[in-house]
C-alpha positions in Angstrom: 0.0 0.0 0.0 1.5 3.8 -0.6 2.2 5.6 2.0 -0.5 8.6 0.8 -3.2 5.9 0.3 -5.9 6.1 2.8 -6.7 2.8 4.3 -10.2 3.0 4.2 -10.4 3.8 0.3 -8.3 0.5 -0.3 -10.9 -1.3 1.8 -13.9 0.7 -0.7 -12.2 0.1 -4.1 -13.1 -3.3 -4.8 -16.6 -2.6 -3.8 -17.3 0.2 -5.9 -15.6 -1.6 -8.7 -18.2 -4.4 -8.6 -21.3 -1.8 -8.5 -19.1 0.5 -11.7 -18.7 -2.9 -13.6 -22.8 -3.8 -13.1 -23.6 -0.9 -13.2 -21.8 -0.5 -16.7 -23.4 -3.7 -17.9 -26.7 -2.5 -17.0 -27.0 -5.2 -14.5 -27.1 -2.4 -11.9 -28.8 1.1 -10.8 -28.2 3.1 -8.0 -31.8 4.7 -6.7 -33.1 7.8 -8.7 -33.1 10.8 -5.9 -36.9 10.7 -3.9 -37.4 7.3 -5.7 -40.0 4.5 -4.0 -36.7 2.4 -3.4 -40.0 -0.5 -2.3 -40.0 -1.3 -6.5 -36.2 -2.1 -6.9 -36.8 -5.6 -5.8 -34.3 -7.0 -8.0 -36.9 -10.4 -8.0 -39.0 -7.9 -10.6 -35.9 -7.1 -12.7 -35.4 -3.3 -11.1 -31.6 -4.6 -10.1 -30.7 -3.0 -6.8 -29.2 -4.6 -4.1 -26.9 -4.7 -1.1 -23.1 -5.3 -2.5 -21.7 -8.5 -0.8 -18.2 -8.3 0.5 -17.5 -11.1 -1.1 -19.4 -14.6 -3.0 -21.8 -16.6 -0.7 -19.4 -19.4 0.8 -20.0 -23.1 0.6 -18.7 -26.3 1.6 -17.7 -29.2 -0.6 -20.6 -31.4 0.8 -23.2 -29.0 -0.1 -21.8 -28.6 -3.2 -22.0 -32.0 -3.9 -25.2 -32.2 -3.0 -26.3 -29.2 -5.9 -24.6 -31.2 -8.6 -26.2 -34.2 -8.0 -29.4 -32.2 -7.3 -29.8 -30.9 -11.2 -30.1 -34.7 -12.6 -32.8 -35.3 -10.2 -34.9 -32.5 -10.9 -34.6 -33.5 -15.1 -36.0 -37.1 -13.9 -39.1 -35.6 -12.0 -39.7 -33.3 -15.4 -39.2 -36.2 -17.5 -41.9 -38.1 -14.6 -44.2 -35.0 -14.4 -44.4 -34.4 -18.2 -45.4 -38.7 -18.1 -47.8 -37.8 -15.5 -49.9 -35.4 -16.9 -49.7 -37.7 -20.2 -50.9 -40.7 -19.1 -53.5 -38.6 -17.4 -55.0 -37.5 -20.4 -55.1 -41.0 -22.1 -56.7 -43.1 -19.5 -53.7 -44.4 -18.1 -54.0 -42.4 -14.8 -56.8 -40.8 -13.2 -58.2 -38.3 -14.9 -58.0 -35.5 -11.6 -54.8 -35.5 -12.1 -54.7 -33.5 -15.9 -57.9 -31.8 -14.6 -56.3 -30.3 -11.7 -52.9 -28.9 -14.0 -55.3 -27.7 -16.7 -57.7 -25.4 -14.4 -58.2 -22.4 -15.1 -56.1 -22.7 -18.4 -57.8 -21.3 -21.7 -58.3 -24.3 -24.6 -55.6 -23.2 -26.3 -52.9 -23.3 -24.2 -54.4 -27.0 -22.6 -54.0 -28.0 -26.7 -50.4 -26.4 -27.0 -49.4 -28.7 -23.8 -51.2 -32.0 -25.0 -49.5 -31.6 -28.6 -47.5 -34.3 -29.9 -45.3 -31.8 -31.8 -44.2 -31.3 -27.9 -45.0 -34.3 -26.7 -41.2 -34.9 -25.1 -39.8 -31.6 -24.8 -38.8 -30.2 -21.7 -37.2 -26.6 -20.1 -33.4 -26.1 -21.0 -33.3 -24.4 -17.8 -34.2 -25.8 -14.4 -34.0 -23.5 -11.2 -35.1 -24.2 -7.9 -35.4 -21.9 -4.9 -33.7 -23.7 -2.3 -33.9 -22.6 2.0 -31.3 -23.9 3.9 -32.6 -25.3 7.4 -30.5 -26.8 10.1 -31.8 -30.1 8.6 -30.5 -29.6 5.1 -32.2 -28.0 1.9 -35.9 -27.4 1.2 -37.2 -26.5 -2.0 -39.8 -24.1 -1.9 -40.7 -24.5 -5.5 -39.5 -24.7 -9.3 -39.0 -22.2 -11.9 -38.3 -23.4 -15.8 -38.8 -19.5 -17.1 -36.5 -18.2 -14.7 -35.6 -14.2 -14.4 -31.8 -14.1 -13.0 -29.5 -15.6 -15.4 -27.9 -12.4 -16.5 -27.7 -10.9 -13.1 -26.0 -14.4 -11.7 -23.6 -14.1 -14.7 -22.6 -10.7 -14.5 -22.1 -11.1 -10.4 -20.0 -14.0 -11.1 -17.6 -12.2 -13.7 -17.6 -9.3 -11.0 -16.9 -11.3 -7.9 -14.2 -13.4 -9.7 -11.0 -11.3 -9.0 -11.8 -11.0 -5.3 -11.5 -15.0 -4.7 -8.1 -15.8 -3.4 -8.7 -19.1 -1.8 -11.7 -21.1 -3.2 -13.3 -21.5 -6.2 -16.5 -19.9 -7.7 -19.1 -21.9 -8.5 -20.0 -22.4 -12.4 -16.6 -20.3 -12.6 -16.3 -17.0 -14.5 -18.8 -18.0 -17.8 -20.6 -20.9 -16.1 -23.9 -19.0 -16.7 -23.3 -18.2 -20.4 -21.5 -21.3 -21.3 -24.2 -23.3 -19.6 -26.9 -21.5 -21.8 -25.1 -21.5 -25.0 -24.5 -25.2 -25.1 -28.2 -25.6 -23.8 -29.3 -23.6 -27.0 -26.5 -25.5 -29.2 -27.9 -28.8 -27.9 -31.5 -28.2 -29.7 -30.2 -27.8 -32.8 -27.8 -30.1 -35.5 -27.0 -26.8 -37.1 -23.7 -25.3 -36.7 -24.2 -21.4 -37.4 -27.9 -20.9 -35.3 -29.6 -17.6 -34.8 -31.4 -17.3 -31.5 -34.1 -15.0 -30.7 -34.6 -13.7 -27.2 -38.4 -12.7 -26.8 -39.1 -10.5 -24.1 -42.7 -9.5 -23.6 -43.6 -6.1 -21.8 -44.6 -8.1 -18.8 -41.4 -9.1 -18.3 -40.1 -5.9 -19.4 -37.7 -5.6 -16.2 -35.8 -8.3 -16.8 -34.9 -6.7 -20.2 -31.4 -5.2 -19.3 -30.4 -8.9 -18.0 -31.4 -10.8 -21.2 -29.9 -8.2 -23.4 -26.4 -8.3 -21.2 -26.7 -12.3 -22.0 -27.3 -11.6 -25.1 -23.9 -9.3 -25.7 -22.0 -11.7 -24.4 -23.3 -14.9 -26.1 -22.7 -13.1 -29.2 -19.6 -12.5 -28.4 -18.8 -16.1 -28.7 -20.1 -16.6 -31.8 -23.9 -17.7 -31.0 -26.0 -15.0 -33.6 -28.3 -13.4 -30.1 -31.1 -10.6 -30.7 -33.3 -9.5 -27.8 -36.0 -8.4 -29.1 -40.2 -7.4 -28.0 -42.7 -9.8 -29.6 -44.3 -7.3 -31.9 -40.6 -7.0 -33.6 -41.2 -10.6 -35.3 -41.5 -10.8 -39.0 -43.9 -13.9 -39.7 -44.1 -15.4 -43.0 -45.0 -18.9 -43.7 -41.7 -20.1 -44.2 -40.8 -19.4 -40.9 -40.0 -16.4 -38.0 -37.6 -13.8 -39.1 -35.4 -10.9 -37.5 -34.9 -7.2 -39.0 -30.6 -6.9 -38.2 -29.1 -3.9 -40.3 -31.5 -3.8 -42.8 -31.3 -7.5 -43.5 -33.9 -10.0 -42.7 -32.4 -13.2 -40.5 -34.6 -16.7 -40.0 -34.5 -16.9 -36.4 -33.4 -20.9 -36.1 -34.7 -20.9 -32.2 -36.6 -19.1 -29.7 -36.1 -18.9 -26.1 -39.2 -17.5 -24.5 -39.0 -15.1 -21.5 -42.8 -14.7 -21.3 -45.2 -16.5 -19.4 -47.6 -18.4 -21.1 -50.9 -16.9 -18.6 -50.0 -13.5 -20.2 -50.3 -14.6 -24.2 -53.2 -13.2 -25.0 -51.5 -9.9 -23.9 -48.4 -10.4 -25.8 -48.7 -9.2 -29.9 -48.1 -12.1 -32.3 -48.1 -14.8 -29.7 -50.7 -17.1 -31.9 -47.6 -16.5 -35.0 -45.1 -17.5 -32.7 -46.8 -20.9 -31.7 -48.3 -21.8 -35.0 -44.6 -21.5 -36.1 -43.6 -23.9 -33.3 -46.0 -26.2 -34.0 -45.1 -26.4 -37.6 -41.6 -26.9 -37.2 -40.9 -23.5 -39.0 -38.7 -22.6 -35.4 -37.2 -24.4 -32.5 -39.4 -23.1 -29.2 -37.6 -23.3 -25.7 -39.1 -23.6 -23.1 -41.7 -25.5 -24.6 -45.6 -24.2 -24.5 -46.6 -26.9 -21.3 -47.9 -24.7 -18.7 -48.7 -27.7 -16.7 -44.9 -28.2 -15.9 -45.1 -25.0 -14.8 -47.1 -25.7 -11.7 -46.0 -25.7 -7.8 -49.3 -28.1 -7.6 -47.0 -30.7 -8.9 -45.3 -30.8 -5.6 -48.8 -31.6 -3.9 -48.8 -34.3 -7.0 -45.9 -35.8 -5.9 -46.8 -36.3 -2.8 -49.9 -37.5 -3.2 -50.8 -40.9 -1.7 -52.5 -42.8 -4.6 -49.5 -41.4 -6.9 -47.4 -42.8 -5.3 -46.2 -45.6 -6.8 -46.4 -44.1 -10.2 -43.1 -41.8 -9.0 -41.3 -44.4 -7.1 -41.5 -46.8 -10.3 -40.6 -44.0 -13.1 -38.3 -42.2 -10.8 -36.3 -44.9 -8.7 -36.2 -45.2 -5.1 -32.8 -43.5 -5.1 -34.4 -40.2 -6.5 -37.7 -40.9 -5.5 -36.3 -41.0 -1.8 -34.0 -37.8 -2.7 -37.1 -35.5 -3.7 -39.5 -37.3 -1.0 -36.9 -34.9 1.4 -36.0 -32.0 -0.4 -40.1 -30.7 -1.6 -42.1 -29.7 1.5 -45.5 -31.5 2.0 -47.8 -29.7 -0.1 -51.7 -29.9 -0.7 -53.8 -28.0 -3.2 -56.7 -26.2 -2.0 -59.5 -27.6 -3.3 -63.0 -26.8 -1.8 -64.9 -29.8 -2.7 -66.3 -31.6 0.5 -65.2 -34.8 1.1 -67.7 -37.7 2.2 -67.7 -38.4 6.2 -65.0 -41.2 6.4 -62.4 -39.1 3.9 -59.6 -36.7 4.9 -56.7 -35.0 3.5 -53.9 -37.3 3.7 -51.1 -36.2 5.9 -52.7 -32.9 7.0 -54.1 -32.4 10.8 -54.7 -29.5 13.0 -52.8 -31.0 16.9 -53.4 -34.4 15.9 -56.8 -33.8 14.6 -57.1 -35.0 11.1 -58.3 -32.2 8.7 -61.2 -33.0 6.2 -61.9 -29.8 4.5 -59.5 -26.9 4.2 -61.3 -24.0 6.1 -60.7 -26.1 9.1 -57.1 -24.8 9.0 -59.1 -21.4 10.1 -58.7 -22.4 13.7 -55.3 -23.3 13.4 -53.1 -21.2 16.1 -50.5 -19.0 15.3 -48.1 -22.2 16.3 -49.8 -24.0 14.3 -50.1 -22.3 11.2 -46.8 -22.4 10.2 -47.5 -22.7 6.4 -47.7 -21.0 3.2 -50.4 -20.1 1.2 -49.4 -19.1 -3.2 -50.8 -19.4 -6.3 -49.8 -22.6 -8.1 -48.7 -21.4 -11.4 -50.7 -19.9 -14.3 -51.3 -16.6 -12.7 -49.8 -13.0 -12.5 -49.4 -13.7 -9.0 -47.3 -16.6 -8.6 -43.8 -15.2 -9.8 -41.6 -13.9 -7.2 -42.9 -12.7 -3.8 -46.5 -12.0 -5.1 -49.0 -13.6 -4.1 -47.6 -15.5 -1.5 -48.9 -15.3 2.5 -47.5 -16.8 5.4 -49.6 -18.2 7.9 -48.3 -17.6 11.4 -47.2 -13.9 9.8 -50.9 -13.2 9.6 -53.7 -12.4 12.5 -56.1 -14.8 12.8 -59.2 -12.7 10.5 -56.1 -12.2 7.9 -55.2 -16.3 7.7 -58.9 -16.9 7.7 -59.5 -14.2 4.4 -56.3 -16.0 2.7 -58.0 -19.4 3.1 -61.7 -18.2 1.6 -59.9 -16.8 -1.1 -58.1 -19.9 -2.1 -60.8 -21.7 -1.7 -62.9 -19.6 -3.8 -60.5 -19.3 -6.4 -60.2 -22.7 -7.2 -61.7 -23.2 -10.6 -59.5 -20.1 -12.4 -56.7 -19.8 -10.4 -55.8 -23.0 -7.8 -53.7 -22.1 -4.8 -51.2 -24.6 -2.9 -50.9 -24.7 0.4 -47.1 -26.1 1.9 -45.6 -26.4 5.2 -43.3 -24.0 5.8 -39.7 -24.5 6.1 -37.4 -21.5 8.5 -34.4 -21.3 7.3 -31.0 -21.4 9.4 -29.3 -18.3 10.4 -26.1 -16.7 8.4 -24.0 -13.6 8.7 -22.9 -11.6 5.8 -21.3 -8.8 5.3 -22.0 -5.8 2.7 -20.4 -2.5 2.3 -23.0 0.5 2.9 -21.7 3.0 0.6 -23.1 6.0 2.2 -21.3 5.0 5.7 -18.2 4.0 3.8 -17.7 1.3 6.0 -18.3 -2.6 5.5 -21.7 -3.9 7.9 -22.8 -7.4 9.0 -25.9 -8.7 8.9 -27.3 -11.8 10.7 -30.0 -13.2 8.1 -31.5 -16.4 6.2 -29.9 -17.8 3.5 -31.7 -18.7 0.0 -29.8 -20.5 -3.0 -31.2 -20.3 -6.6 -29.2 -23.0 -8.5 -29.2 -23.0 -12.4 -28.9 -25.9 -14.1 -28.5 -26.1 -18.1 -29.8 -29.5 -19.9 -28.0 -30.8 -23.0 -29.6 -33.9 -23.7 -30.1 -36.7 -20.8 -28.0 -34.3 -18.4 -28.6 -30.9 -16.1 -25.3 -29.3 -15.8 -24.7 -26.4 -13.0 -24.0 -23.1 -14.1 -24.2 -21.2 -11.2 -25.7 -20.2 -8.1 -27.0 -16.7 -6.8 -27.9 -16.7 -3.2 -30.1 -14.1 -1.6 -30.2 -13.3 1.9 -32.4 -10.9 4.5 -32.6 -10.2 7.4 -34.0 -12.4 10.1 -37.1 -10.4 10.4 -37.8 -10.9 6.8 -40.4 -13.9 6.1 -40.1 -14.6 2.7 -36.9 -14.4 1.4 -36.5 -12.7 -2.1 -34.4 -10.1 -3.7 -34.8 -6.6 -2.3 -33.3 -3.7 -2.0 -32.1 -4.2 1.6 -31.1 -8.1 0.6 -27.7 -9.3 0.1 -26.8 -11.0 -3.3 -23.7 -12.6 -4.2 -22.2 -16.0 -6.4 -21.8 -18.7 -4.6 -18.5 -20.4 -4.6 -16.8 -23.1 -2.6 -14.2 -23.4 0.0 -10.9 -25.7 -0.6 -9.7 -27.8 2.1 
């Protein structure tokens, strides 16, 4: 160090480095002055966030346990996408299709029964994980995931401050991982991918356009681009680049599929998918996009549908990792029925306005949309029982309940998670702060054929006050990366 350099500036400059460089990448953006800082949560794409002092540490052992995690989670896709087909044909009950199809328009249910799409599956798996003092819980599963820039960009910014250690996914585990997941779908050598971004995910736009950059850098043909900019002919979907027109070879969609009849051209895009005219990623099943398929998996009768397609080894590896989940349905239940596995202090419960007079004790569960809504991406929509007063958990409930046939809710036992410290730097203190919070991991797994390959993880942490954990402004977010020794 010189002699004329102030200690405390040494101790800043790698900080402020990392925000510059996001910043630069427009991964980042400091708060506009009087701005409602409440709609930066970076979990709706508004990218501001506490600046770890350094990546989210892990141990070997739980590192182990993420790799092996990814190859798992294909196997209950490949099982869930089974499910819901066998469903339809006879071979199951018929409940089981009915319940992932409510509240679905005909279209989409047609687009997810297709046998254009009949095996096709997301390229990108992510599950929320909480880590508890028992091990990991996932909450749920995301296969349009927001994220994947912002993990990227952190982990090319957090790289040069590892001295011992190593970072998980390393420098271009993100991109890498989503390049040879595009490459994968395709026998082509030279492919030109379309990102489509629809307004509603309009946030996220700075992330997907950062990927983009960077996977055209090396050498995969990227555009970002808003639904309405496709050119459709019959032969196929096309790009406007410099004046030239470009076939777009595949097209990974960043929309949801609850929100296409809001998003222009959305009919084009899927006739073109169904005719073969473009390679669509993830493909149109919104029943794979449910959190009911965790109540599914769990379910009793199912049972030996899941241990017989997925193994006991992975049947028994899931069984622990998703919470015990049951969706609300209202229909009443003859005198001798109840709902498997679910009881108020050892009183079994047979219709779900019973869990009303649940105490605060015992509430300890969560209450979220399943899937195809506005409501069930990030924090929305989601309420925490013994976070509520009694007349609120009682509202949540009759609302569930009588939203069944549009919109199904879940309800899932709710998992706390253990405590961690971090430290951040506060810029406007100029000092580095810790933090005693909890701890959630968002692992990103790529799949190139039979195999889910880590990329990278971004963890999130708040403070212990803080119920759900998501990305806010006053939550820490970092890579992850793993200790050696």
């Amino acid at each position: 160090m010189s002699k004329n350099t102030d200690p405390a500036e040494s101790q800043a400059e790698p900080y402020h480095e990392i925000r510059t460089r996001l910043i630069q990448e427009g991964l980042y953006r400091l708060p506009r002055p009087g701005e409602d800082q409440s709609d930066l949560a970076p979990d709706a794409g508004n990218n501001h966030w506490r600046i770890a002092s350094s990546p989210h540490w892990m141990t070997s052992e739980e590192l182990a346990f993420l790799e092996s995690l990814g190859n798992h989670l294909l196997s209950f896709y490949e099982a869930a996408n089974r499910l819901y087909l066998d469903s339809t044909h006879g071979r199951l009950p018929s409940w089981v299709a009915a319940y992932l199809d409510r509240g679905k328009p005909e279209t989409v249910v047609e687009y997810g029964r297709m046998n254009r799409f009949k095996k096709n599956l997301p390229g990108i798996l992510r599950p929320d994980l909480i880590q508890t003092e028992k091990g990991f819980v996932a909450t749920e599963l995301d296969s349009v995931p927001g994220g994947i820039g912002m993990t990227g960009g952190l982990a090319g910014a957090y790289a040069s401050l590892i001295r011992e250690g190593t970072l998980i996914g390393e420098r271009e585990g993100m991109v890498s991982g989503f390049e040879r997941m595009i490459r994968s779908l395709s026998n082509e050598e030279d492919v030109v991918l379309a990102i489509v971004v629809s307004k509603e995910s309009e946030a996220y736009r700075a992330e997907m356009t950062w990927l983009g950059d960077t996977l055209t850098a090396r050498g995969l043909s990227t555009t970002v681009i808003r639904p309405e900019e496709i050119v459709f002919t019959e032969e196929g979907l096309w790009l406007n680049v410099d004046g030239k027109r470009k076939q777009i070879d595949i097209l990974y969609r960043f929309f949801e599929l609850f929100d296409l009849k809001n998003i222009p051209k959305a009919e084009l895009i899927l006739y073109a998918a169904r005719k073969k005219r473009v390679i669509l990623t993830p493909p149109p099943k919104a029943q794979l996009e449910e959190k009911s398929l965790f109540a599914l998996f769990h379910h009793p009768v199912l049972k030996t549908f899941w241990r017989r397609h997925l193994g006991e080894g992975c049947y028994a590896f899931l069984e622990a990792l998703f919470p015990k989940t049951w969706i609300i349905d209202p229909t009443i239940l003859p005198p001798h029925a109840v709902i498997p596995d679910l009881a108020i202090a050892d009183r079994p419960v047979t219709n779900f306005k019973q869990m009303g007079d649940a105490t605060q004790k015992q509430r300890r569960f969560v209450i979220k949309p399943s899937g195809f809504s506005e409501l069930a991406w990030g924090s929305r929509g989601v309420s925490i029982g013994h976070d509520l007063s009694e007349g609120e958990w009682r509202k949540v409930i009759d609302q569930a309940m009588g939203g069944f046939q549009t919109t199904p809710y879940i309800l899932q036992e709710f998992h706390k998670g253990k405590k961690v410290v971090v430290a951040y730097y506060h810029f406007e203190k100029e000092c580095l702060v810790e933090m005693e919070g909890r701890v959630r991991l968002s692992p990103y797994y790529f799949v190139e054929g039979k195999k889910a390959h880590l990329g990278g993880v971004l963890a999130t942490i708040c403070s212990l006050e803080k119920k759900i954990i998501h990305g806010m402004v006053d939550a820490v977010m970092a890579p992850c990366a793993v200790t050696t020794g």
